[in-house]
mmCIF file of the N, C-alpha and C atoms, coordinates in Angstrom:
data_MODEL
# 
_entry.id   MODEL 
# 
loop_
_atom_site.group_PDB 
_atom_site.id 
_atom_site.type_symbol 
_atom_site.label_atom_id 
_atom_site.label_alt_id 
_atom_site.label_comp_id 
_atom_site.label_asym_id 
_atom_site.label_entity_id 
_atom_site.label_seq_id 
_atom_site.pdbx_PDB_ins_code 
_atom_site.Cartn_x 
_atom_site.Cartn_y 
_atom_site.Cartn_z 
_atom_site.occupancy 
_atom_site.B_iso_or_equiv 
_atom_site.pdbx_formal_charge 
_atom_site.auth_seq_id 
_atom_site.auth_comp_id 
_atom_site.auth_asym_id 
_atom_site.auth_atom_id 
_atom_site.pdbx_PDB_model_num 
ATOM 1   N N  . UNK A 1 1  ? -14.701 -5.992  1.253   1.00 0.00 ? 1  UNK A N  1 
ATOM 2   C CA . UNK A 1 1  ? -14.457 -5.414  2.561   1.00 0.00 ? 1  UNK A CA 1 
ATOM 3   C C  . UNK A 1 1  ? -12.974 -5.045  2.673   1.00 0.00 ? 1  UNK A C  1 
ATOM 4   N N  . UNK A 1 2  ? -12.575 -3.734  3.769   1.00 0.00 ? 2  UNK A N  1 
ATOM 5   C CA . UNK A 1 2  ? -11.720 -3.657  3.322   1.00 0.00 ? 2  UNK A CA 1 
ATOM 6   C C  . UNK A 1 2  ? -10.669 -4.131  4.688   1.00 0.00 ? 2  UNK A C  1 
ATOM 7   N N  . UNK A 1 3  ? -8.975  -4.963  4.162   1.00 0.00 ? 3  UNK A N  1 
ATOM 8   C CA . UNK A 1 3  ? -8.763  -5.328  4.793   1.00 0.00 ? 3  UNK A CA 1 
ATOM 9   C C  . UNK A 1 3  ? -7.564  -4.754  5.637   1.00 0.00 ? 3  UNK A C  1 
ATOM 10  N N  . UNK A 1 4  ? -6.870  -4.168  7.159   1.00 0.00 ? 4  UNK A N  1 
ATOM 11  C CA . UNK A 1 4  ? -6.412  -3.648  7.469   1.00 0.00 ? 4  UNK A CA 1 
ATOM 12  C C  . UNK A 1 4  ? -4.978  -3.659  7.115   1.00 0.00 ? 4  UNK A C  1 
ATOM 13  N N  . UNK A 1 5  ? -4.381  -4.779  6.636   1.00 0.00 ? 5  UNK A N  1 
ATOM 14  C CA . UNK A 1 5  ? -3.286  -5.378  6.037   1.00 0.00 ? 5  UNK A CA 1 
ATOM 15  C C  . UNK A 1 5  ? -2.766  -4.357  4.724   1.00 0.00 ? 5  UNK A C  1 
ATOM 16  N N  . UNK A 1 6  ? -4.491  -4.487  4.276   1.00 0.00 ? 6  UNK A N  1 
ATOM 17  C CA . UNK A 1 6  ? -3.742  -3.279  2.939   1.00 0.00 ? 6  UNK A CA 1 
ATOM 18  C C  . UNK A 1 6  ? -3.522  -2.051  2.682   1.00 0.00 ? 6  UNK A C  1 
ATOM 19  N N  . UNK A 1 7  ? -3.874  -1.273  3.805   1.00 0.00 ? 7  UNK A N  1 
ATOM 20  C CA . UNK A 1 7  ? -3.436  -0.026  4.720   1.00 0.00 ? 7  UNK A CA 1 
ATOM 21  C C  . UNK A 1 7  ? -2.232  0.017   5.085   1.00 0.00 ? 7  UNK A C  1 
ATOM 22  N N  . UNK A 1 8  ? -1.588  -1.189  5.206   1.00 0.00 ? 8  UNK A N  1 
ATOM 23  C CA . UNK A 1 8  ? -0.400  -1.306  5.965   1.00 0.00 ? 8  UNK A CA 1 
ATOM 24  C C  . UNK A 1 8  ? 0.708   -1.174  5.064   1.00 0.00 ? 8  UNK A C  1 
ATOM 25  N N  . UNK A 1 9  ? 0.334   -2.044  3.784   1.00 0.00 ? 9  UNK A N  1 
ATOM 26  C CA . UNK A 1 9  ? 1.280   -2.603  2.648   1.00 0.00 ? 9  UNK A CA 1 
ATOM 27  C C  . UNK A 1 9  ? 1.027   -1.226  2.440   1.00 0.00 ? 9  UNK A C  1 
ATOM 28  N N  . UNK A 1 10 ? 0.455   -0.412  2.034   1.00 0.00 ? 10 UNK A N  1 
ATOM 29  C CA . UNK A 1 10 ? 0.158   0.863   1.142   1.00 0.00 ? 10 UNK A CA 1 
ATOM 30  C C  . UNK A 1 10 ? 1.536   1.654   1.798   1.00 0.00 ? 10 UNK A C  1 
ATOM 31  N N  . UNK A 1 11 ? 1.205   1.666   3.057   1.00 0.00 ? 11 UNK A N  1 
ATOM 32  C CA . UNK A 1 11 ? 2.051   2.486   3.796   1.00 0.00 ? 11 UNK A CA 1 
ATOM 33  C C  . UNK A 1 11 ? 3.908   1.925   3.635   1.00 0.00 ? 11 UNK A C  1 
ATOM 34  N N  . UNK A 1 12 ? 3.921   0.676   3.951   1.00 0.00 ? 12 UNK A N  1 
ATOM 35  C CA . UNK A 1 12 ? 5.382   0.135   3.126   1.00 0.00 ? 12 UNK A CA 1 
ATOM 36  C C  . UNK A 1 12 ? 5.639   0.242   2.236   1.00 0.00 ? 12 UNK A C  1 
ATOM 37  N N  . UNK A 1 13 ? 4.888   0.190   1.059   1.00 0.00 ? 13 UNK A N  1 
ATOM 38  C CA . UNK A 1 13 ? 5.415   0.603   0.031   1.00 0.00 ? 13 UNK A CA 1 
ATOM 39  C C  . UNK A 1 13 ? 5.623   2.115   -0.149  1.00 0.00 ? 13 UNK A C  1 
ATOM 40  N N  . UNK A 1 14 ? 4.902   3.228   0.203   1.00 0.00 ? 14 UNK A N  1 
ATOM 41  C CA . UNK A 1 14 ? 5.471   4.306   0.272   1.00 0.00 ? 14 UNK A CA 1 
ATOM 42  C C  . UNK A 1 14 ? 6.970   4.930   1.244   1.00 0.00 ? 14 UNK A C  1 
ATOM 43  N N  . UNK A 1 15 ? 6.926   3.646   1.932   1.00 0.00 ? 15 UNK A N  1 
ATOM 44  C CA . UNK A 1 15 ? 8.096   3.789   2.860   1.00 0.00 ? 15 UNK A CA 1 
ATOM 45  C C  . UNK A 1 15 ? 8.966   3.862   1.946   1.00 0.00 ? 15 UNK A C  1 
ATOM 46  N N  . UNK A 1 16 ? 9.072   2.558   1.760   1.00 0.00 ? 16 UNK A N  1 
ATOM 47  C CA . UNK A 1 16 ? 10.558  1.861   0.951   1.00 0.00 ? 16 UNK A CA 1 
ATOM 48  C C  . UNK A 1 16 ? 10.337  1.732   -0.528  1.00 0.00 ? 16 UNK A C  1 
ATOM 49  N N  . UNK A 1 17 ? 8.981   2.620   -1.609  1.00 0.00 ? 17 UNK A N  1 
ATOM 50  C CA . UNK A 1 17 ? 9.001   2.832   -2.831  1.00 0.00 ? 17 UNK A CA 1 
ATOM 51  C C  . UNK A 1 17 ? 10.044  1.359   -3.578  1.00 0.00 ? 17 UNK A C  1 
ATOM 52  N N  . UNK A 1 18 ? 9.410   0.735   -2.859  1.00 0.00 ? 18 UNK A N  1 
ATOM 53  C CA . UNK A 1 18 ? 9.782   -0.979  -3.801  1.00 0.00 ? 18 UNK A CA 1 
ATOM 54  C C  . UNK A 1 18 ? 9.257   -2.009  -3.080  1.00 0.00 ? 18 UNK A C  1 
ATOM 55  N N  . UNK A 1 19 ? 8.818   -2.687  -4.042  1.00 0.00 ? 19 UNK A N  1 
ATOM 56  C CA . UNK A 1 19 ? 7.918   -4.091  -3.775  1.00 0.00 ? 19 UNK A CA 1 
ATOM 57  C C  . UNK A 1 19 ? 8.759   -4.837  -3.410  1.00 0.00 ? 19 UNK A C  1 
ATOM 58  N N  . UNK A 1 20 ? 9.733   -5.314  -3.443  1.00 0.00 ? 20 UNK A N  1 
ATOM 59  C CA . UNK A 1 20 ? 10.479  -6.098  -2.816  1.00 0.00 ? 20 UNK A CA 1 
ATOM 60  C C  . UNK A 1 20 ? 10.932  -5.882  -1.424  1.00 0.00 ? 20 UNK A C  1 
ATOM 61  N N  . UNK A 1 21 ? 11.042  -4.617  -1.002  1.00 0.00 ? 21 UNK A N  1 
ATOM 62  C CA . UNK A 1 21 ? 11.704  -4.207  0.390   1.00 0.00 ? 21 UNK A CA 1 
ATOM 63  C C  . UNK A 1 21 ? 10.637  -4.448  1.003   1.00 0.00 ? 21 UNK A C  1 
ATOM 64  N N  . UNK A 1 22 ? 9.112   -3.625  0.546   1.00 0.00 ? 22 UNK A N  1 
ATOM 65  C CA . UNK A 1 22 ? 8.224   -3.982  1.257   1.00 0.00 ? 22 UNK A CA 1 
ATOM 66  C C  . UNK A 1 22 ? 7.274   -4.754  1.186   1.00 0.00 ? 22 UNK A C  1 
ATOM 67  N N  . UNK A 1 23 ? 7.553   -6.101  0.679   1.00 0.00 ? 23 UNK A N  1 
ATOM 68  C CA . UNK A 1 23 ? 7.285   -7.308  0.868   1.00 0.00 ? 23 UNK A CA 1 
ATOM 69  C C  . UNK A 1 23 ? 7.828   -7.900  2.325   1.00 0.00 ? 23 UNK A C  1 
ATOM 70  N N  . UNK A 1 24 ? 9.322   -7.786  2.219   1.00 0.00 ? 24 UNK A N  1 
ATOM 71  C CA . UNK A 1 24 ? 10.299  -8.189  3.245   1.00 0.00 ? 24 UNK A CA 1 
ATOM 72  C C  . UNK A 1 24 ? 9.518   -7.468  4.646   1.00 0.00 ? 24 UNK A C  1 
ATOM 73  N N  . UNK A 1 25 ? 9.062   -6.055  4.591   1.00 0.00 ? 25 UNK A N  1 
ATOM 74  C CA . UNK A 1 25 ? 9.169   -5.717  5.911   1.00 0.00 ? 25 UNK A CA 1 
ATOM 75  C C  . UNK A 1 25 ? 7.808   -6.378  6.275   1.00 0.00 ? 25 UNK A C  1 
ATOM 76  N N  . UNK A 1 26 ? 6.641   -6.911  5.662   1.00 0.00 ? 26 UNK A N  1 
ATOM 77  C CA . UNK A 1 26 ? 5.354   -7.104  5.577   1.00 0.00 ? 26 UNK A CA 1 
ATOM 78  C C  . UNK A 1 26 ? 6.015   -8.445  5.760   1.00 0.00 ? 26 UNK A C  1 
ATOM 79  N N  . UNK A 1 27 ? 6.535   -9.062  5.622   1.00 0.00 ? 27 UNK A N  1 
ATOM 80  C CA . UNK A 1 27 ? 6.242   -10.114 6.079   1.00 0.00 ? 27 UNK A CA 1 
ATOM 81  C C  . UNK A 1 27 ? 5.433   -11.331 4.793   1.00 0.00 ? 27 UNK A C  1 
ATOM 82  N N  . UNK A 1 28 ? 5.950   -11.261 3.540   1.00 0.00 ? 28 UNK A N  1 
ATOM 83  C CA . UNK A 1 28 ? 5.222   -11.841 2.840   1.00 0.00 ? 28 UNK A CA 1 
ATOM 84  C C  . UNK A 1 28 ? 5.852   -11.612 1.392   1.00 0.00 ? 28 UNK A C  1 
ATOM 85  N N  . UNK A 1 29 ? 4.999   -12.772 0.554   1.00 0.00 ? 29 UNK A N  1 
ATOM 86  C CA . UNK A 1 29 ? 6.104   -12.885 -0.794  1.00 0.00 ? 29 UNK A CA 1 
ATOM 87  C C  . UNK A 1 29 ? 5.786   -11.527 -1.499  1.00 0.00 ? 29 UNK A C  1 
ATOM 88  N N  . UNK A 1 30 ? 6.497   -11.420 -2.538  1.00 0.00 ? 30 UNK A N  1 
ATOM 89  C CA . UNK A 1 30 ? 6.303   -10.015 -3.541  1.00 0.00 ? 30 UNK A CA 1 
ATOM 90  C C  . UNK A 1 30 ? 4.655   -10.333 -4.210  1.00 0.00 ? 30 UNK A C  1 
ATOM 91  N N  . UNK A 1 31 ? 4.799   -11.465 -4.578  1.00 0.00 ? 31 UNK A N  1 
ATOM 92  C CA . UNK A 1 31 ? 3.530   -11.363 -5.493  1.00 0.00 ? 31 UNK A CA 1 
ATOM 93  C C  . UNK A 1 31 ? 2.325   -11.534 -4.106  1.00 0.00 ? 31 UNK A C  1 
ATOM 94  N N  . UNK A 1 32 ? 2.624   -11.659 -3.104  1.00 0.00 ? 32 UNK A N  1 
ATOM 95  C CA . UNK A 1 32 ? 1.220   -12.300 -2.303  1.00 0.00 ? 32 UNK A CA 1 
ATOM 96  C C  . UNK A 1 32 ? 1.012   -9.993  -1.688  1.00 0.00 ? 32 UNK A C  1 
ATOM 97  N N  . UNK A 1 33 ? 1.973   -9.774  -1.733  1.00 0.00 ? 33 UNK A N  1 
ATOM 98  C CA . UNK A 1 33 ? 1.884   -8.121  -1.366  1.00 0.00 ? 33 UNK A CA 1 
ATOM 99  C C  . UNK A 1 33 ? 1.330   -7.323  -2.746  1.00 0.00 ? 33 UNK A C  1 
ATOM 100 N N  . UNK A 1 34 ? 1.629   -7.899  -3.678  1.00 0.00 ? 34 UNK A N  1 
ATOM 101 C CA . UNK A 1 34 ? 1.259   -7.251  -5.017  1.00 0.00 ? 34 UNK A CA 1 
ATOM 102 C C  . UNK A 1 34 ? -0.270  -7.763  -5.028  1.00 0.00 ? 34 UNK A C  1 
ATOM 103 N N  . UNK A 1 35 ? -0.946  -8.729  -4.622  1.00 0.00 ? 35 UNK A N  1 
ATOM 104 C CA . UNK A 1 35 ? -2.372  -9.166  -5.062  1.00 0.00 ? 35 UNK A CA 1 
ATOM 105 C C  . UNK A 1 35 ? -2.942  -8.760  -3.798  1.00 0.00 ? 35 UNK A C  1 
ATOM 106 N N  . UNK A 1 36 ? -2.348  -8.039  -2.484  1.00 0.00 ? 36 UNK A N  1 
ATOM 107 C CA . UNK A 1 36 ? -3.044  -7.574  -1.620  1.00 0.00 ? 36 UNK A CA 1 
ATOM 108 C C  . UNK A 1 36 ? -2.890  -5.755  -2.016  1.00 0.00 ? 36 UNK A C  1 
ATOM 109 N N  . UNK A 1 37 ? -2.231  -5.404  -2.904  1.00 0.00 ? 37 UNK A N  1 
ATOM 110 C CA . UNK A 1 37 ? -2.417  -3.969  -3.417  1.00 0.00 ? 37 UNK A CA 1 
ATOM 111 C C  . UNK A 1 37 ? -3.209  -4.188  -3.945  1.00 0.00 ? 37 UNK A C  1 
ATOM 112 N N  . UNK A 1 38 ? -3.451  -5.268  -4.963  1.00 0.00 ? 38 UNK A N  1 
ATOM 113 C CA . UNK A 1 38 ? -4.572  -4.877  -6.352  1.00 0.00 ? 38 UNK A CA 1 
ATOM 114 C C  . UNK A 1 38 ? -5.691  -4.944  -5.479  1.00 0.00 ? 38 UNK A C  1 
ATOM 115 N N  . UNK A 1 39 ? -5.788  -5.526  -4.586  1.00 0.00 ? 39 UNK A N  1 
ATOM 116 C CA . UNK A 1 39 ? -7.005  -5.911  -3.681  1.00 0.00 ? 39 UNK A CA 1 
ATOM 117 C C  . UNK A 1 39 ? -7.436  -4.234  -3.188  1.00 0.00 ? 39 UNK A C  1 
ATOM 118 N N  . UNK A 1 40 ? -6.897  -3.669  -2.351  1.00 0.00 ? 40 UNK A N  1 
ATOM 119 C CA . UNK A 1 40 ? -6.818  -2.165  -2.236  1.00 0.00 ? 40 UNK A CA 1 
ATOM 120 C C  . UNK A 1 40 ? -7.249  -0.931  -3.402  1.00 0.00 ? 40 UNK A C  1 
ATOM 121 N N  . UNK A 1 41 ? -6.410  -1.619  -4.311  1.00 0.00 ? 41 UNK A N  1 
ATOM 122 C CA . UNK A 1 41 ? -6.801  -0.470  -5.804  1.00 0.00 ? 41 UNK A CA 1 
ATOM 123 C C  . UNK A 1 41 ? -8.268  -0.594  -5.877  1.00 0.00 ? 41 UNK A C  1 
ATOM 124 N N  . UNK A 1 42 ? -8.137  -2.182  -6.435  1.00 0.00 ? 42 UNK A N  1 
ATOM 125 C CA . UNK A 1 42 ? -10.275 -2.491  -6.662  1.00 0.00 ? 42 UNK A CA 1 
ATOM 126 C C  . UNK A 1 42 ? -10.876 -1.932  -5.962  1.00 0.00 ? 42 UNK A C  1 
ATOM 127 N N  . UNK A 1 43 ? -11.033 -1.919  -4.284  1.00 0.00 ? 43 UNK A N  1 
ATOM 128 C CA . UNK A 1 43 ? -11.600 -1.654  -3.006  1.00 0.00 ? 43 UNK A CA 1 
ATOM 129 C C  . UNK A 1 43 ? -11.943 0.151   -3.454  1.00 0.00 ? 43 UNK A C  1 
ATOM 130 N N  . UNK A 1 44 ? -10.829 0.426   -3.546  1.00 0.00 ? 44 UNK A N  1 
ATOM 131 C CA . UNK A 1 44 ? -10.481 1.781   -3.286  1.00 0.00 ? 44 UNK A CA 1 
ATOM 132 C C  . UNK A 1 44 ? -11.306 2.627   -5.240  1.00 0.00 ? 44 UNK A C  1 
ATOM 133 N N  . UNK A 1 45 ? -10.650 1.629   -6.202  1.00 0.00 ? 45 UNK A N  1 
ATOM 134 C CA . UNK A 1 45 ? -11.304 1.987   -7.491  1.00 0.00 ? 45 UNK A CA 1 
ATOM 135 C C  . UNK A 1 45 ? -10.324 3.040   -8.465  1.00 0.00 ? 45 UNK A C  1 
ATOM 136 N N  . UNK A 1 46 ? -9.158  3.260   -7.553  1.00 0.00 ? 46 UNK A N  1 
ATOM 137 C CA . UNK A 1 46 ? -8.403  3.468   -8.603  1.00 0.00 ? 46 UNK A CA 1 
ATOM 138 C C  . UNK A 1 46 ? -6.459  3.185   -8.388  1.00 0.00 ? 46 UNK A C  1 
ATOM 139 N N  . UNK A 1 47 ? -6.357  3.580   -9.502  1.00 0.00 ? 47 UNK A N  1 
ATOM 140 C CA . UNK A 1 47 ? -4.864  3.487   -9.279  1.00 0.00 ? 47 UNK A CA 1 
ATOM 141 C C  . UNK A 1 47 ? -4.007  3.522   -8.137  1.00 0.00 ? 47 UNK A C  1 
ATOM 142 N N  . UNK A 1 48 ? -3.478  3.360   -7.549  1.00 0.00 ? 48 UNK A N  1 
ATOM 143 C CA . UNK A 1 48 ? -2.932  3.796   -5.968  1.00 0.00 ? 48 UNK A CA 1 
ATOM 144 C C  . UNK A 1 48 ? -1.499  3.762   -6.253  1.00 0.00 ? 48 UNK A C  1 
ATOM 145 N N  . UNK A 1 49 ? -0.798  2.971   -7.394  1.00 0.00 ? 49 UNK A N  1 
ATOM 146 C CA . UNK A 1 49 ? 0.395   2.589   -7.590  1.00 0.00 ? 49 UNK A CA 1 
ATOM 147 C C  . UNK A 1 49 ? 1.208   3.268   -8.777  1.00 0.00 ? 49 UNK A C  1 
ATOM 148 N N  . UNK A 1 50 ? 2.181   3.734   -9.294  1.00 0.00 ? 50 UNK A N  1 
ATOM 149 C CA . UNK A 1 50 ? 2.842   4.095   -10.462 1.00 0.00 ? 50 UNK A CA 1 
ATOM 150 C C  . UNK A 1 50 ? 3.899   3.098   -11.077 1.00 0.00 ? 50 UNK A C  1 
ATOM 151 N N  . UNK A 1 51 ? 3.429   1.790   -10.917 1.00 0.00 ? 51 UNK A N  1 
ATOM 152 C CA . UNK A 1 51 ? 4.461   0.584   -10.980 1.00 0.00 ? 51 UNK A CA 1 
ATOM 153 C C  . UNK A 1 51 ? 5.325   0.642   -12.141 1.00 0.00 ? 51 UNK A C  1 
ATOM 154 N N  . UNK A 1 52 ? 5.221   1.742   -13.141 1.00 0.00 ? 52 UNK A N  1 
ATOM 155 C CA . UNK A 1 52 ? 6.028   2.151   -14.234 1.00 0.00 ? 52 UNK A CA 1 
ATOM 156 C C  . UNK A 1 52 ? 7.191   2.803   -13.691 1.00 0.00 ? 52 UNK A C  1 
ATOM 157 N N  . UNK A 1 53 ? 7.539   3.764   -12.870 1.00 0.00 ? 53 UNK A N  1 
ATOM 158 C CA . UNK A 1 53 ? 8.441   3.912   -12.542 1.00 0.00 ? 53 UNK A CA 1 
ATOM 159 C C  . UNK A 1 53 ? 9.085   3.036   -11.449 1.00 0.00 ? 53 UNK A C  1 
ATOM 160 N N  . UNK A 1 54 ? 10.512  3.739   -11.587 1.00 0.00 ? 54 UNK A N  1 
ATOM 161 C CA . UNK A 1 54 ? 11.396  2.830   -10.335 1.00 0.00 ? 54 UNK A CA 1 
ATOM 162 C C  . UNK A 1 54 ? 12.538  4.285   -9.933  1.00 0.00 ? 54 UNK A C  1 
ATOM 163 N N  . UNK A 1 55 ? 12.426  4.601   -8.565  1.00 0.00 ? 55 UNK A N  1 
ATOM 164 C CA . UNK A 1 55 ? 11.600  3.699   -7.250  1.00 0.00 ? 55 UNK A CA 1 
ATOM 165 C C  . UNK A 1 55 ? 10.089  3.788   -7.685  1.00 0.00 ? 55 UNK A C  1 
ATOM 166 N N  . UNK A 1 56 ? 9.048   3.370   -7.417  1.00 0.00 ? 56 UNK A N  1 
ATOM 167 C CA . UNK A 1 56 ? 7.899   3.056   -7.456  1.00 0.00 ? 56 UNK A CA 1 
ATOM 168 C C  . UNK A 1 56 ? 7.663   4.869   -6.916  1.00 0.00 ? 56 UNK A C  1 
ATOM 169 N N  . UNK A 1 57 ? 6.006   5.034   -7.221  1.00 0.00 ? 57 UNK A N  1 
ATOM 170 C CA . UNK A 1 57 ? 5.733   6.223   -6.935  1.00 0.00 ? 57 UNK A CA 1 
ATOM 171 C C  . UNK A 1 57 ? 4.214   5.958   -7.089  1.00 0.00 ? 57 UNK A C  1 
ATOM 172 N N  . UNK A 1 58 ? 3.652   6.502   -5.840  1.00 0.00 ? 58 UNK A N  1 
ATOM 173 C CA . UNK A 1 58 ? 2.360   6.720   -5.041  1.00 0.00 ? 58 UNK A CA 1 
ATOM 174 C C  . UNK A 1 58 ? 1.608   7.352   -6.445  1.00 0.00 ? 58 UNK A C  1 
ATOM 175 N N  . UNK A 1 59 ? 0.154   7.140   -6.782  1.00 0.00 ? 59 UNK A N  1 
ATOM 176 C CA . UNK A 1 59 ? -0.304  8.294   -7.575  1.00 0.00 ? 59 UNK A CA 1 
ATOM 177 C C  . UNK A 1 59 ? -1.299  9.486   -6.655  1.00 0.00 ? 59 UNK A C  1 
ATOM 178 N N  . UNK A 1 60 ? -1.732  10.596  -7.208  1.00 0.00 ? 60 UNK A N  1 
ATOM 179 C CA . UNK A 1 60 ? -2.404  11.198  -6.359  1.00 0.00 ? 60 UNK A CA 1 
ATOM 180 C C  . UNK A 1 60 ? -4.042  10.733  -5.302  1.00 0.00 ? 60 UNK A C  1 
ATOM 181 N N  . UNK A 1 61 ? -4.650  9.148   -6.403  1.00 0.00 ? 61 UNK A N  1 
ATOM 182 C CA . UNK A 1 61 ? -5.361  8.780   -5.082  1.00 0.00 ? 61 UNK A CA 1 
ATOM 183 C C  . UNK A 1 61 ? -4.052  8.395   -4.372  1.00 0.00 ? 61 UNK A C  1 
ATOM 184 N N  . UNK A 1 62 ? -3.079  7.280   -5.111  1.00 0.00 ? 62 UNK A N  1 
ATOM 185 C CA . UNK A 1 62 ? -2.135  7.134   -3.827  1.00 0.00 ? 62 UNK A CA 1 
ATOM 186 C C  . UNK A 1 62 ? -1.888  7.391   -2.419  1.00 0.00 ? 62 UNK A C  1 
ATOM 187 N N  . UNK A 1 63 ? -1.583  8.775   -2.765  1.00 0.00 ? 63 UNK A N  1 
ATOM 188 C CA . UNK A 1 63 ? -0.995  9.546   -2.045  1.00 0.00 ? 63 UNK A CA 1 
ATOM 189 C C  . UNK A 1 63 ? -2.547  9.904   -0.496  1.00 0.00 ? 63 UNK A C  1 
ATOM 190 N N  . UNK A 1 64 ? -3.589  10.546  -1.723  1.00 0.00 ? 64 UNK A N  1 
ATOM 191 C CA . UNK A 1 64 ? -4.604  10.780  -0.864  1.00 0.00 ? 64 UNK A CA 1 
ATOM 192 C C  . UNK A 1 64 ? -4.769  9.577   0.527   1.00 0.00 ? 64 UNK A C  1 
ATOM 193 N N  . UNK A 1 65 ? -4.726  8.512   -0.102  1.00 0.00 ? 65 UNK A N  1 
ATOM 194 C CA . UNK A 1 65 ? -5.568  7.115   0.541   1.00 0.00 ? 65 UNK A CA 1 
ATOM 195 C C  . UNK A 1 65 ? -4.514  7.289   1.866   1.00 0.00 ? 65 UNK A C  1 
ATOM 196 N N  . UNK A 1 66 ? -3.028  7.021   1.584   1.00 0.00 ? 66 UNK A N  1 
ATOM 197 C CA . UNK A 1 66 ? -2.232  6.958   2.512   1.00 0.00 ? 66 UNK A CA 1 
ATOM 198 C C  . UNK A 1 66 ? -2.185  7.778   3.706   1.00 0.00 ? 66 UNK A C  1 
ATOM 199 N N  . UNK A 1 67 ? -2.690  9.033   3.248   1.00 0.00 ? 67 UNK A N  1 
ATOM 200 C CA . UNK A 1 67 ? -3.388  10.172  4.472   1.00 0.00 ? 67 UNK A CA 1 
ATOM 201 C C  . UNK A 1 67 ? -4.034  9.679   5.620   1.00 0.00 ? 67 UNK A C  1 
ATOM 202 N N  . UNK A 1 68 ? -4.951  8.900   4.878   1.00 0.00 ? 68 UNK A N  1 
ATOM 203 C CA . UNK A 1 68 ? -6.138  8.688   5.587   1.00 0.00 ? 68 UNK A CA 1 
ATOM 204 C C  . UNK A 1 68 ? -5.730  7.081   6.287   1.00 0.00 ? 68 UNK A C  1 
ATOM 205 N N  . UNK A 1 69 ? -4.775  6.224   5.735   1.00 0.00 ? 69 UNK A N  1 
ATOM 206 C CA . UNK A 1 69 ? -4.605  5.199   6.295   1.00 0.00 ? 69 UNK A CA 1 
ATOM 207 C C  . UNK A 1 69 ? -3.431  5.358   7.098   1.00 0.00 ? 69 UNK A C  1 
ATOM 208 N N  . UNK A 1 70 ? -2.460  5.934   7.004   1.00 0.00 ? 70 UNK A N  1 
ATOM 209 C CA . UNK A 1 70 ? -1.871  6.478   8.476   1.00 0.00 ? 70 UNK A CA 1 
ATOM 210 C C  . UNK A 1 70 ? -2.921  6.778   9.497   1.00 0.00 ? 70 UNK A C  1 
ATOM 211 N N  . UNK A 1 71 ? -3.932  7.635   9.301   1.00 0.00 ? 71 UNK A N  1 
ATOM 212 C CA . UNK A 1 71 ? -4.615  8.067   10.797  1.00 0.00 ? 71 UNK A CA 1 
ATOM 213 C C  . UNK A 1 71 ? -5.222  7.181   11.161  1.00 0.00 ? 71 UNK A C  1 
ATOM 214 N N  . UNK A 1 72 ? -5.673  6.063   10.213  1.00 0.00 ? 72 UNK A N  1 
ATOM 215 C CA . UNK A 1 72 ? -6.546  5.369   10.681  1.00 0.00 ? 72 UNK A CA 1 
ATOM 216 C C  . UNK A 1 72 ? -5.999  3.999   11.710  1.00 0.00 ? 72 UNK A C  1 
ATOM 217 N N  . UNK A 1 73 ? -4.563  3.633   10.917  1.00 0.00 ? 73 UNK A N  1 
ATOM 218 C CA . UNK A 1 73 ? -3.300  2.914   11.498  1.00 0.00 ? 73 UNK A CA 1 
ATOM 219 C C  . UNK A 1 73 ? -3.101  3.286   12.669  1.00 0.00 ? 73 UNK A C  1 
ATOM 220 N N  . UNK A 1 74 ? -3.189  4.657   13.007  1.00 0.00 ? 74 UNK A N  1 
ATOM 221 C CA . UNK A 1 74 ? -2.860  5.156   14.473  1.00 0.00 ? 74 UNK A CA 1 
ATOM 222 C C  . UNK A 1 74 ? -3.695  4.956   14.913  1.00 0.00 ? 74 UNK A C  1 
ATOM 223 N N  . UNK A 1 75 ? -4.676  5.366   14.551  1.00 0.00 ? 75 UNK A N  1 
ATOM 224 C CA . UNK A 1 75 ? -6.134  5.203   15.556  1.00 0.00 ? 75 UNK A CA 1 
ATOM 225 C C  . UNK A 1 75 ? -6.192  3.951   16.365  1.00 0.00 ? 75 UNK A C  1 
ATOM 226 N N  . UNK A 1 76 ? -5.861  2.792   15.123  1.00 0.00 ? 76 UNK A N  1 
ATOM 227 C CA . UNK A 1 76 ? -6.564  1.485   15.836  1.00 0.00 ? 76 UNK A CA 1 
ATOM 228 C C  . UNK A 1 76 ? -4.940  0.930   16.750  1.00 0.00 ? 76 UNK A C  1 
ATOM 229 N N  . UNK A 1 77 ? -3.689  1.588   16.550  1.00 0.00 ? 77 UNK A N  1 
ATOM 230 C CA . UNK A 1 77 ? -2.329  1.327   17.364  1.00 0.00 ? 77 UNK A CA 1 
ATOM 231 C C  . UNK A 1 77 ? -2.861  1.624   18.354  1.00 0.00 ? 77 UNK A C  1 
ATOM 232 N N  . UNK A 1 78 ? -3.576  2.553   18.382  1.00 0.00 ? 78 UNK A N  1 
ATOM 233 C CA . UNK A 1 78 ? -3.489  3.369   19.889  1.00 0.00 ? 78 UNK A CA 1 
ATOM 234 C C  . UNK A 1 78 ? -4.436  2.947   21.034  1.00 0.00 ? 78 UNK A C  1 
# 
């Protein structure tokens, strides 16, 4: 199931393109934000992350998913 948290992290990490910053803004350790991405990837079924580079970089589901979890982020803000 999927959990709203990892919509969120998705979105921090594209903020601040590093696991460490957006750990900090999430509120949570690096590795407990890193096993709530992989949680997302599985969910989702593919890659979402480019953890080979630095700054970090979205891949094109990446990118796609984050589309859709911004609106959906707003939706339920609002």
């Amino acid at each position: 199931m999927l959990d709203i948290r990892w919509l969120e992290d998705l979105a921090a990490v594209a903020e601040t393109r590093n696991l460490t910053r957006a750990a900090e803004l999430r509120n949570v350790s690096q590795s407990g934000l890193s096993r709530r991405l992989q949680s997302l990837e599985n969910w989702a079924g593919a890659a979402l992350l480019d953890r080979r580079k630095s700054p970090i970089e979205l891949t094109d589901a990446g990118t796609q998913l984050l589309a859709t979890a911004n609106d959906v982020i707003g939706r339920l803000n609002a």
